[in-house]
C-alpha positions as CSV (number, residue, x, y, z in Angstrom):
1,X,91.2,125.6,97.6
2,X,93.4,125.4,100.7
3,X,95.9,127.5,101.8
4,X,98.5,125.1,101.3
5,X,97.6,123.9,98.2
6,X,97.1,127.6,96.8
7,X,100.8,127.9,97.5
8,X,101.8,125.0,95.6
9,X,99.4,125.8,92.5
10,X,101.1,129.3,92.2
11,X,104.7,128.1,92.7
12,X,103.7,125.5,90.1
13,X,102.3,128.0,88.0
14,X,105.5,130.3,88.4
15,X,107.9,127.4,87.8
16,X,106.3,126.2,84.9
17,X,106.2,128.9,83.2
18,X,109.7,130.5,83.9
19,X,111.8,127.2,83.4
20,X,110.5,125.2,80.6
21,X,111.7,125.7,77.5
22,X,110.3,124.3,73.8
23,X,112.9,121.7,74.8
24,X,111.3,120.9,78.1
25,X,113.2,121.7,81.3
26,X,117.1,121.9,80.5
27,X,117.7,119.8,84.2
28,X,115.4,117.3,83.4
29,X,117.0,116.8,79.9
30,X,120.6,116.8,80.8
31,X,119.4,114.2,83.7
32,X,117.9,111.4,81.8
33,X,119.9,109.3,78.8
34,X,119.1,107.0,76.8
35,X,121.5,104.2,75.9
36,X,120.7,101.3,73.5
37,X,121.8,97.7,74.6
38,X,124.1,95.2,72.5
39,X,120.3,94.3,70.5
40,X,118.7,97.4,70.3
41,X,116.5,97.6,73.4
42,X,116.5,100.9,74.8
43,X,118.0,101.5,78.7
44,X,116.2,104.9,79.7
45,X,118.6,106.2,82.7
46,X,117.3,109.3,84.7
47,X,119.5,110.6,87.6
48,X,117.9,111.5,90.6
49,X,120.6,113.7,92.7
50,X,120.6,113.2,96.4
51,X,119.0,110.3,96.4
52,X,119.8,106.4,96.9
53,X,116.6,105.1,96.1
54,X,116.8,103.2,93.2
55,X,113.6,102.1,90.4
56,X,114.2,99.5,88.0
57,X,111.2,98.6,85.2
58,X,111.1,96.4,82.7
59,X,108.8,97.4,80.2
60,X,107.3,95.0,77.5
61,X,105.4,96.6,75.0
62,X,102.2,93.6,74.8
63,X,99.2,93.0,77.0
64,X,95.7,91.8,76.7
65,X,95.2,94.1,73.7
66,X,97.7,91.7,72.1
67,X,96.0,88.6,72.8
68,X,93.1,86.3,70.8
69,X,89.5,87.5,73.2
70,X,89.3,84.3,74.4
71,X,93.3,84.3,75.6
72,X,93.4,88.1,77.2
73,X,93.8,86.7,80.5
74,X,97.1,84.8,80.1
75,X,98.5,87.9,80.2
76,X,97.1,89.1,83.6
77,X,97.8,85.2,85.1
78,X,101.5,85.1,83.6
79,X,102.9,88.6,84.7
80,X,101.4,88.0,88.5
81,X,102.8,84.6,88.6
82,X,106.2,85.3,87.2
83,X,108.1,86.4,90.5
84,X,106.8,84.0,92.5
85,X,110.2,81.5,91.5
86,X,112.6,81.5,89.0
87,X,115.2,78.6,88.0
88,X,117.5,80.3,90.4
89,X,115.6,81.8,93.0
90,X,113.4,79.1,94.8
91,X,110.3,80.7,95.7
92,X,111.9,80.5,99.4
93,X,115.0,82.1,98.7
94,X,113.2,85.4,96.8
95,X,111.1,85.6,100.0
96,X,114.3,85.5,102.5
97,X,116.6,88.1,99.8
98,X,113.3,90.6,99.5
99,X,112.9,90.4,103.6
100,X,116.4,90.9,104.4
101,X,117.6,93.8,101.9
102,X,114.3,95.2,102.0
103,X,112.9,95.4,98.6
104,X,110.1,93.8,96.3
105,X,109.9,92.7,93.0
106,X,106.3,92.4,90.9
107,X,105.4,92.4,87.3
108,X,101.6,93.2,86.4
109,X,99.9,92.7,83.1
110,X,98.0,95.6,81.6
111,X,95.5,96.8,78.3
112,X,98.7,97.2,76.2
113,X,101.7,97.8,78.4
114,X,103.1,95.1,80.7
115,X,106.1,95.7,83.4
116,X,108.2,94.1,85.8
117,X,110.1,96.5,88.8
118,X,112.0,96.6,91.3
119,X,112.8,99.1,94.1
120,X,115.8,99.4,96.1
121,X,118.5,101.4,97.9
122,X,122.0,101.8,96.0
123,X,123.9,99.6,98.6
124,X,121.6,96.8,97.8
125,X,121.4,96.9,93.5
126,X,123.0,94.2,92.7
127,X,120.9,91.8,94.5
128,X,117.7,93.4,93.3
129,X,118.8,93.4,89.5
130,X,120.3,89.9,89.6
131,X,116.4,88.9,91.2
132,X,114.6,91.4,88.6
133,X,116.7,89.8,85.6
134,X,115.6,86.2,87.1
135,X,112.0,87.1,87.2
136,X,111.9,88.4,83.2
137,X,114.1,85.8,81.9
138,X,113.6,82.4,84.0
139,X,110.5,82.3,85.6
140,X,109.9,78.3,86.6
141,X,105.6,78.5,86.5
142,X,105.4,75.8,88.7
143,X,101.9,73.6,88.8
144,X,101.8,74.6,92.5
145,X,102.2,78.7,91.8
146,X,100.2,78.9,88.7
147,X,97.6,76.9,90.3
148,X,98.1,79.5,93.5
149,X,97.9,82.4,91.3
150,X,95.1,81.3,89.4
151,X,93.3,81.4,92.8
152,X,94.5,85.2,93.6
153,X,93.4,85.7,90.0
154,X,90.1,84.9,90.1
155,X,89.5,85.8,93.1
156,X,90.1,89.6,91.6
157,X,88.3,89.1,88.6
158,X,85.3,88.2,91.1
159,X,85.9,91.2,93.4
160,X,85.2,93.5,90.3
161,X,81.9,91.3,89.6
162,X,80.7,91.9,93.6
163,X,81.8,95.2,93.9
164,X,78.8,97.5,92.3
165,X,81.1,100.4,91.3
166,X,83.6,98.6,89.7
167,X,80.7,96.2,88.5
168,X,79.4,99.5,86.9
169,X,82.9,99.4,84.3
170,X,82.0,96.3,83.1
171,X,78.7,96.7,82.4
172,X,78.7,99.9,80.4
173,X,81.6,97.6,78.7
174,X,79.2,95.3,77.6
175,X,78.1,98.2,74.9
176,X,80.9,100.1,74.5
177,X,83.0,97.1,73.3
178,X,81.6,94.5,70.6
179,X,82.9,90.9,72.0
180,X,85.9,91.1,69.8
181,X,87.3,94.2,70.3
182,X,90.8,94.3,71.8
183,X,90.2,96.5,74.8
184,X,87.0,94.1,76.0
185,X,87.7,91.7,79.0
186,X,85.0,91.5,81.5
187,X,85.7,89.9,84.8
188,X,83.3,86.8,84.1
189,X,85.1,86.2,80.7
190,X,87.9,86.8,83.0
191,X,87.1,84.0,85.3
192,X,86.3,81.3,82.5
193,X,89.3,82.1,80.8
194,X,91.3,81.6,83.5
195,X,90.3,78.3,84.7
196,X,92.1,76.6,82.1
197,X,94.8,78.2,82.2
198,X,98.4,75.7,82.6
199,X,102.0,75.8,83.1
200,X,102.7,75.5,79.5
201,X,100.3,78.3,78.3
202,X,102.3,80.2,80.7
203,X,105.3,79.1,79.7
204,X,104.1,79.9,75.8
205,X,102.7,83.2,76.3
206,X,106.2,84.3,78.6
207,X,108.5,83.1,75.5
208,X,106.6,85.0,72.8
209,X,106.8,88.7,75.2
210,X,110.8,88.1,75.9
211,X,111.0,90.2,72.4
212,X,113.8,92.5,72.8
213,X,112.1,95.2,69.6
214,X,108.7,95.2,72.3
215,X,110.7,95.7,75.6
216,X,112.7,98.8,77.1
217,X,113.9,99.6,80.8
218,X,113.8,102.6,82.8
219,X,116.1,103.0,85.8
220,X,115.4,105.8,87.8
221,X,118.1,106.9,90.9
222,X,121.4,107.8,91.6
223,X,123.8,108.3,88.2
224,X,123.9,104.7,87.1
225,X,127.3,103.1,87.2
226,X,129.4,101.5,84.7
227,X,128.9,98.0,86.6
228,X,125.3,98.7,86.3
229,X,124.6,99.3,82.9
230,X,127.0,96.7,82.0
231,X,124.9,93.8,84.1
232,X,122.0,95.2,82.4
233,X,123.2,94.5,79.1
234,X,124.9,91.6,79.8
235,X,121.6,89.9,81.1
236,X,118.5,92.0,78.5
237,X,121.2,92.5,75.8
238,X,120.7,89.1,75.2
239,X,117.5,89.0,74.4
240,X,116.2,88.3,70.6
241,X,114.5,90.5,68.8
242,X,111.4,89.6,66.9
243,X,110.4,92.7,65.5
244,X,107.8,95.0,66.4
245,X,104.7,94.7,65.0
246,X,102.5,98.1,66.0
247,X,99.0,96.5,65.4
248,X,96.0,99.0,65.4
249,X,93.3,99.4,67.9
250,X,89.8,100.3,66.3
251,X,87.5,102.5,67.6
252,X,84.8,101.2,69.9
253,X,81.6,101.1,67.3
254,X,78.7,103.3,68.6
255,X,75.3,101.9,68.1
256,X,72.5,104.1,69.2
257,X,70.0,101.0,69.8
258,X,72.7,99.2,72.0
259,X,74.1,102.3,74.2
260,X,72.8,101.8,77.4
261,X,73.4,98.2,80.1
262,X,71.2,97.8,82.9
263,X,72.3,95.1,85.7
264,X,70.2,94.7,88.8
265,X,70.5,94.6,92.4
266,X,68.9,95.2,95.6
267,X,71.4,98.5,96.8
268,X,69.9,101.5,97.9
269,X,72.7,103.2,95.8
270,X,72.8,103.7,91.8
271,X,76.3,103.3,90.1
272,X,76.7,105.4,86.7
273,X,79.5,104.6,84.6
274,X,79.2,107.1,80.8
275,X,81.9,105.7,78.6
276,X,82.9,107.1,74.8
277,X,85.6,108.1,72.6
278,X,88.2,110.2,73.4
279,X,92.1,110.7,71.3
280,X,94.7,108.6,71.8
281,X,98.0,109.2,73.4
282,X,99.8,110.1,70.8
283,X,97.0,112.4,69.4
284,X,97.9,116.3,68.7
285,X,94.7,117.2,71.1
286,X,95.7,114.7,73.6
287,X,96.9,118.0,76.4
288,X,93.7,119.6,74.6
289,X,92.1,116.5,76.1
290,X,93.7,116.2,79.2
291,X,93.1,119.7,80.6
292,X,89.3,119.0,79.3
293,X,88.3,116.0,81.3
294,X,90.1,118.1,84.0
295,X,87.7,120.8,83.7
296,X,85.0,118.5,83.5
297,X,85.7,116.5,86.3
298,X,85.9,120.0,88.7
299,X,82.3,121.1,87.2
300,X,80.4,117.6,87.6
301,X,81.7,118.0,90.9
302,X,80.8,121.7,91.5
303,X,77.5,120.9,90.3
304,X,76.3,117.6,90.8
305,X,77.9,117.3,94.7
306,X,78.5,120.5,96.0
307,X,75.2,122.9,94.5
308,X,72.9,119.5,94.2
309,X,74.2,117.1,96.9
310,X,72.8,114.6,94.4
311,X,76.0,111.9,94.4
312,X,78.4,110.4,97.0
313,X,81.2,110.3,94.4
314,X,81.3,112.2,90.6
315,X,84.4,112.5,88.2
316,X,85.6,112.6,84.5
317,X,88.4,111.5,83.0
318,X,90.7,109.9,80.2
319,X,92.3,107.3,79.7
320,X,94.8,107.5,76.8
321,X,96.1,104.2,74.9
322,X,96.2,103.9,71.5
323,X,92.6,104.9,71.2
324,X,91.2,106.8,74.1
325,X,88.5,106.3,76.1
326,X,86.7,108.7,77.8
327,X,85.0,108.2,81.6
328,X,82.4,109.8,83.8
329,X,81.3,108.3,86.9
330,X,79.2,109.0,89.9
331,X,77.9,107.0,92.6
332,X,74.1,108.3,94.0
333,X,70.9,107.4,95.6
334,X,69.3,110.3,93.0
335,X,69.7,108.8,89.9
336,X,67.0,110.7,88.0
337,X,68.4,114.0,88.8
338,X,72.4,113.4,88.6
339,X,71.8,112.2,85.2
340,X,69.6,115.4,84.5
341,X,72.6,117.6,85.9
342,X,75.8,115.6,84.2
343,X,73.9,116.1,81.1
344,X,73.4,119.7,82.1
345,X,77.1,120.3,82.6
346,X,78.1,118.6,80.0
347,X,75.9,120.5,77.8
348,X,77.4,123.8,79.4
349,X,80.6,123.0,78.9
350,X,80.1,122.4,74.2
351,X,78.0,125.3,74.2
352,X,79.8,127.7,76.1
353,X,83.3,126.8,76.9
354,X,85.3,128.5,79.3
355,X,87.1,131.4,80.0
356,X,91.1,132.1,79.7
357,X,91.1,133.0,83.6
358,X,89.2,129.6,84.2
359,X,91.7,127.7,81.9
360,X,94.3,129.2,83.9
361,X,92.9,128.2,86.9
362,X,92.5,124.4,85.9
363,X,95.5,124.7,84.1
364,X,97.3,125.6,87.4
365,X,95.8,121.9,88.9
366,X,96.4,119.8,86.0
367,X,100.1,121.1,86.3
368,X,100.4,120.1,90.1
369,X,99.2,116.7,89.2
370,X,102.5,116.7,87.1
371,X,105.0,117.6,89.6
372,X,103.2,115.8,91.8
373,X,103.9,112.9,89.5
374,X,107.9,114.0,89.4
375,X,108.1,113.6,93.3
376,X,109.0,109.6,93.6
377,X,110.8,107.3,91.7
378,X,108.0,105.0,91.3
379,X,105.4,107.4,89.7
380,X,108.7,109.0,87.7
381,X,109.6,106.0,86.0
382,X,106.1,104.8,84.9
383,X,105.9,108.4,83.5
384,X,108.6,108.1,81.6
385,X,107.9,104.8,80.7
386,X,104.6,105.7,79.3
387,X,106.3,108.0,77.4
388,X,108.5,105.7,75.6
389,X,106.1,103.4,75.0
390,X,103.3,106.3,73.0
391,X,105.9,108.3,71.2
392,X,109.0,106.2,71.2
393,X,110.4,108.9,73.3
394,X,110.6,108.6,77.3
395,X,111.7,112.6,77.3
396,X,108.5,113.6,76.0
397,X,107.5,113.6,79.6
398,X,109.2,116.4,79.8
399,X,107.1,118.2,77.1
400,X,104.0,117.8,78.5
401,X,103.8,121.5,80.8
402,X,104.9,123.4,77.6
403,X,101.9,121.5,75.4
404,X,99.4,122.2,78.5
405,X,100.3,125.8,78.3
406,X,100.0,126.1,74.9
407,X,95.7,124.9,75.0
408,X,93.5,127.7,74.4
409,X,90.0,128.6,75.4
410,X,88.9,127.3,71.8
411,X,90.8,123.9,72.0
412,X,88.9,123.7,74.6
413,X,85.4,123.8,73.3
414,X,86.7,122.4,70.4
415,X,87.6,119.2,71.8
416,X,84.4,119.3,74.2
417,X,81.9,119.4,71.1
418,X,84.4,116.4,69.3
419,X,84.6,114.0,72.4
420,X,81.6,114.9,74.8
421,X,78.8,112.6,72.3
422,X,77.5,109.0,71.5
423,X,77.5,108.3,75.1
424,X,77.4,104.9,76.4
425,X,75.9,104.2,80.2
426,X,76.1,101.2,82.1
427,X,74.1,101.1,85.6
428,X,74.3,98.9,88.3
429,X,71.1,99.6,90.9
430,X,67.5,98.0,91.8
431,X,65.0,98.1,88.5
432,X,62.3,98.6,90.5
433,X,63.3,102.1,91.3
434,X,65.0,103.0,88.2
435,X,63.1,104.2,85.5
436,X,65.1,103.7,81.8
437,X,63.3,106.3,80.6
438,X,65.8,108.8,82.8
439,X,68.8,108.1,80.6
440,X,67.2,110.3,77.9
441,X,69.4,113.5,79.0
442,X,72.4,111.5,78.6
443,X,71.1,109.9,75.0
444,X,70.0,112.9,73.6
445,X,72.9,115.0,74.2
């Protein structure tokens, strides 16, 4: 650990530990508000003193996860096409407002959370929101853009297929998912999905997500002004509500016989990707979790690249929707023994745990990931958004250091021995010098 990031980690440390309270950080608290517009939807304001930057998000609570599996990528194709022109911003227009006051506006589908932002300075809001409010409400899905975004689209999805690591994701997809599980898109279903794909599917698929009981906004900045929140709920407060259905997400089904994906190619290089079940978001062990995979992460790469030199690239961690899904990857022209050594640590880590002196030290690093995550507005408001969308709550953010501090040497091991199982491996490398046979550390664990 460097000097200056030694510093950091025990300033951290200090802070968190001196100035959170069980009600989070009083400043943080007394900063951020949450007002309810004229139909419900939820305007999460947090002040950011001293600064004029200003980040808007629009927040809509569907994604692929929402769709039928052969529909997922309507989602992805309408959220990128949206700002390209609106009924009152030609496509021109946007281009010439976004050059001259110096800000962009982009919306981006995801798993279960969709958004659309802006960033700005104070002096130049009420062109940004006026754009922002055009893009979520009016978007025109002209044959020319959608048939120009379908282009950008696919062109993605086919990036993933070329590029071996990411390549590696889907394939250890292929058995982690069954073909109708909500989470499952693979970039060639992707592709074929997309194809089709019209201006009135668009069109369809935008009016069923303006649903004001699945949408929030976060503005992150300056205190927000009367004028402000008033355009916001003269444009959003509009908006219908339709409910909000909170459908569940099974558990991806583990079959033993079905646990490992092979895909060839010539490349001197083998890409591991070890999927599996992990909590959810809003699960009780979901810090428990957190500060595991971080622990995790730090000994695959103690072991596997630093002691071993067997991988370019090794790593472990979460990602937490409403079921979580848990990750190891490693990129290595050893394949044999970096499987024989992930298994070893992982096997380490059930049986034995760790200490309270090396929690604290990986504690210390999962906190400076946090405030690292509090230093711009853009990261800030997709914290907070996250929030809001998991526990209905964008101020649990400020919970989170008080819940890290609280894991224990036996949550732990506890949650090693409940996630760290019924492993699923996908691997993207040349057959003739792999041998299946080497996946047995993994499978057996």
């Amino acid at each position: 650990m460097n000097l200056l990031k030694m510093h950091a980690t025990v300033l951290i440390s200090l802070f968190a530990t001196t100035v959170f309270s069980a009600t989070g950080t009083p400043l943080d608290t007394a900063l951020t508000r949450t007002i309810l517009l004229k139909n419900g939807m939820p305007l999460i304001a947090r002040e950011t003193p001293g600064s004029d930057i200003v980040h808007i998000e629009v927040s809509f609570l569907n994604g692929s996860s929402n769709q039928p599996s052969n529909q997922k990528a309507a989602n992805l194709l309408a959220f990128e096409t949206m700002p390209y022109a609106t009924k009152s911003y030609p496509k021109e227009k946007i281009f010439a407002l976004s050059e001259k006051y110096s800000f962009g506006v982009g919306c981006r589908g995801g798993v279960e959370v969709s958004h659309c932002e802006v960033e700005t300075i104070q002096d130049y809001l009420p062109q940004a929101l006026n754009i922002l409010a055009s893009v979520v409400l009016e978007p025109t899905f002209s044959d020319a853009d959608v048939a120009l975004a379908k282009q950008q689209r696919i062109a993605d999805f086919q990036q993933e297929i070329q590029n071996p690591e990411a390549h590696a994701n889907s394939v250890a997809n292929t058995v982690f998912y069954d073909q109708n599980h909500p989470y499952r898109l693979l970039p060639e279903e992707g592709v074929k999905q997309t194809e089709p794909l019209t201006q009135a599917d668009l069109k369809k698929y935008h009016g069923s997500v303006l649903n004001a009981g699945k949408m929030f906004i976060v503005y992150v900045g300056p205190k927000m002004s009367t004028a402000t929140s008033n355009f916001i709920n003269k444009k959003f407060g509009t908006i219908r509500s339709l409910g909000d259905e909170k459908a569940k997400v099974p558990p991806p089904v583990f079959d033993a016989k079905n646990a490992v994906a092979f895909d060839h190619r010539t490349i001197p290089t083998a890409y591991i990707r070890i999927k599996f079940n992990a909590p959810s978001a809003a699960s009780v062990d979901a810090p428990a979790t957190s500060v595991m995979f971080e622990i995790l992460s730090e000994m695959l790469h103690e072991e596997v690249r630093t002691k071993r030199s067997l991988s370019y690239s090794v790593y472990a961690n979460t990602i937490q929707y409403k079921q979580g899904i848990g990750i190891i990857g490693a990129s290595t022209s050893k394949p044999q023994e970096t499987l024989e050594a992930i298994a070893t640590v992982i096997k380490k880590l059930r049986d034995h745990g760790v200490s309270q002196e090396e929690l604290n030290e990986y504690r210390n690093s999962f906190s400076t990931s946090y405030f690292l995550t509090m230093e711009t507005h853009d990261q800030l408001a997709a914290a907070l958004s996250s929030s809001q969308a998991y526990f209905g709550d964008a101020a649990q953010l400020y919970q989170i250091p008080n819940k890290i501090n609280a894991v224990t040497p036996s949550d732990i091991q506890r949650v090693a021995k409940e996630v760290l199982k019924n492993f699923r491996v996908g691997i993207v490398f040349d057959k003739e010098k792999f041998n299946p046979k080497w996946v047995a550390p993994i499978k057996n664990l």
